[in-house]
C-alpha positions as CSV (number, residue, x, y, z in Angstrom):
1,X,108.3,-75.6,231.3
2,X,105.4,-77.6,231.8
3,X,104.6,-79.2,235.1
4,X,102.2,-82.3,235.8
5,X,100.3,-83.4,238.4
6,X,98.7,-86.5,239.7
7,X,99.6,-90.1,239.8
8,X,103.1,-90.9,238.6
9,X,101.8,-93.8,236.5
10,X,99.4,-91.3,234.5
11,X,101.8,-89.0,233.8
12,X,102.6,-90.9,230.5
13,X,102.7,-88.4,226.8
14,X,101.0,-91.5,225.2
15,X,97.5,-92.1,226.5
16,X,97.6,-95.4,224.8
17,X,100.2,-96.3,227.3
18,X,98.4,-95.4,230.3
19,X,95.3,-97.7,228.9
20,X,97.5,-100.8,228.5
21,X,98.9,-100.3,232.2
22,X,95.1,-100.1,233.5
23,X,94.4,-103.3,231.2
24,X,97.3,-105.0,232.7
25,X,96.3,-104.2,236.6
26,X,92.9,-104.7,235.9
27,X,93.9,-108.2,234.7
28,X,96.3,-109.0,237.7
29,X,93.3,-108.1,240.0
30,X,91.0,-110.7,238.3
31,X,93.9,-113.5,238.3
32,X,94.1,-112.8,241.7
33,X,90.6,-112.6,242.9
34,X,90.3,-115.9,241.5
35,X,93.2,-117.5,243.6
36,X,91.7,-115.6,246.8
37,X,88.2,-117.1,245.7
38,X,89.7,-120.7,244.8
39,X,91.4,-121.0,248.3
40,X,88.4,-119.7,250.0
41,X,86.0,-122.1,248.6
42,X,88.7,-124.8,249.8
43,X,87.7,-123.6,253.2
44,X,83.5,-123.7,252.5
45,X,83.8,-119.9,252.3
46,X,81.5,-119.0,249.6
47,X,82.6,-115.0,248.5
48,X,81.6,-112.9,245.5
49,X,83.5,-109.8,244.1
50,X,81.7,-106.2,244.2
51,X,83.2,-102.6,244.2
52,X,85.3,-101.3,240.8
53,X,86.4,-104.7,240.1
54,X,82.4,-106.0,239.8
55,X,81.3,-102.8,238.1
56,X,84.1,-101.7,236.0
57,X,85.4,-98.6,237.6
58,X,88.1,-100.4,238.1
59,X,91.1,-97.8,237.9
60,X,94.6,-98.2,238.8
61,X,94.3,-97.2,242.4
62,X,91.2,-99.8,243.1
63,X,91.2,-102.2,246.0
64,X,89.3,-105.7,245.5
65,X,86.4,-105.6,247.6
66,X,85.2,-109.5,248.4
67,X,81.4,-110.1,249.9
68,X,82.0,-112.7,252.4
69,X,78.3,-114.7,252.0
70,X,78.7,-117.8,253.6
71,X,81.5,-118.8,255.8
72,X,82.0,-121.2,258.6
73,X,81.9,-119.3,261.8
74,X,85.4,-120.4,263.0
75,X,86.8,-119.2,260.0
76,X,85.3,-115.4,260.4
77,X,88.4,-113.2,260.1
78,X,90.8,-116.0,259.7
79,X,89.7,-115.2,256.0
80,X,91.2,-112.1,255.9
81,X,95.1,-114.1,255.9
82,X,94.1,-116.4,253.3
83,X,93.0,-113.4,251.0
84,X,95.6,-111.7,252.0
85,X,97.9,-114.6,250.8
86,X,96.7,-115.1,247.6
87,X,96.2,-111.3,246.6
88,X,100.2,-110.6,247.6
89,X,100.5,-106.3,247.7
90,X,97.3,-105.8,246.0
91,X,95.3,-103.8,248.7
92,X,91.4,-105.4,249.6
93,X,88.6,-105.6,251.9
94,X,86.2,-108.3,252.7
95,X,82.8,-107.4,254.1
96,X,80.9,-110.0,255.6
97,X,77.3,-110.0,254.4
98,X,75.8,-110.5,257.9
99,X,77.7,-107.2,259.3
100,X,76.6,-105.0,256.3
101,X,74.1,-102.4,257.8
102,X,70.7,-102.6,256.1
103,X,70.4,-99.7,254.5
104,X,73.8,-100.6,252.3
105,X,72.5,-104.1,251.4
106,X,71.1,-103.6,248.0
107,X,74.3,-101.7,246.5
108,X,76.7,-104.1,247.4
109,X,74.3,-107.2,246.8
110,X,73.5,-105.6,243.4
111,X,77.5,-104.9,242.5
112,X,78.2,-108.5,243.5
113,X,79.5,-111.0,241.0
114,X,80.7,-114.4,240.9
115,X,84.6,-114.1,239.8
116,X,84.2,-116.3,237.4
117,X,81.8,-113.5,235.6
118,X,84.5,-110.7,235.7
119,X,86.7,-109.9,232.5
C-alpha cells in the first residue's frame, strides 16, 4: 500500500493533470486581479501586482499580493472591501507603498507589474 502526502489537489497519478489545474488557478487569479485593479482605478487608486503572481511562482496555494501606489487618503483601507469584492475566496494582501519599510522597497518595487503585463 502506498501512502501520499501533501496537498490533496497534487495528489493526482497524472502530472499533466496537476499542470492544467495550476494553469487554470493561475488564470482565475489574473482575471481577477484585473476586476480588483478595474474597480480600484474607478476609485483613483492606482495599484500594481507583485508577489508569485508578478514573478511567476505562482503555485496553487499563492495569494495575490497588490502594491497600493497611489490612493486617495480617505480611501486608505476602505480598499481592502473593494478587493476583497472583486477577488471573491481568493486569499490577498494589499501593501501600501508608503508603509513598506525601507529596507523592503526595492523587492517589492522590482516584482511589481502593471496587471495588464501578467499572462
Amino acid at each position: 500500500m502506498r501512502f501520499l502526502t501533501g496537498a490533496p489537489e497534487l495528489l493526482t497519478p497524472n502530472p499533466k493533470a496537476s499542470l492544467k489545474m495550476l494553469a487554470r488557478r493561475r488564470a482565475a487569479a489574473i482575471a481577477a486581479a484585473k476586476r480588483a485593479v478595474c474597480e480600484l482605478e474607478k476609485k483613483a487608486v492606482k495599484a500594481l501586482v507583485t508577489g508569485s503572481l508578478a514573478d511567476d511562482t505562482f503555485d496553487l496555494h499563492s495569494d495575490i499580493d497588490f502594491l497600493v501606489v497611489e490612493y486617495p487618503r480617505e480611501m486608505k483601507y476602505a480598499l481592502e472591501g473593494i478587493v476583497e469584492d472583486a477577488l471573491g475566496d481568493i486569499p490577498f494582501d494589499v501593501i501600501y507603498l508608503d508603509e513598506v519599510a525601507p529596507r523592503k522597497l526595492r523587492s517589492f518595487t522590482e516584482k511589481a507589474r502593471r496587471v495588464e503585463e501578467l499572462g
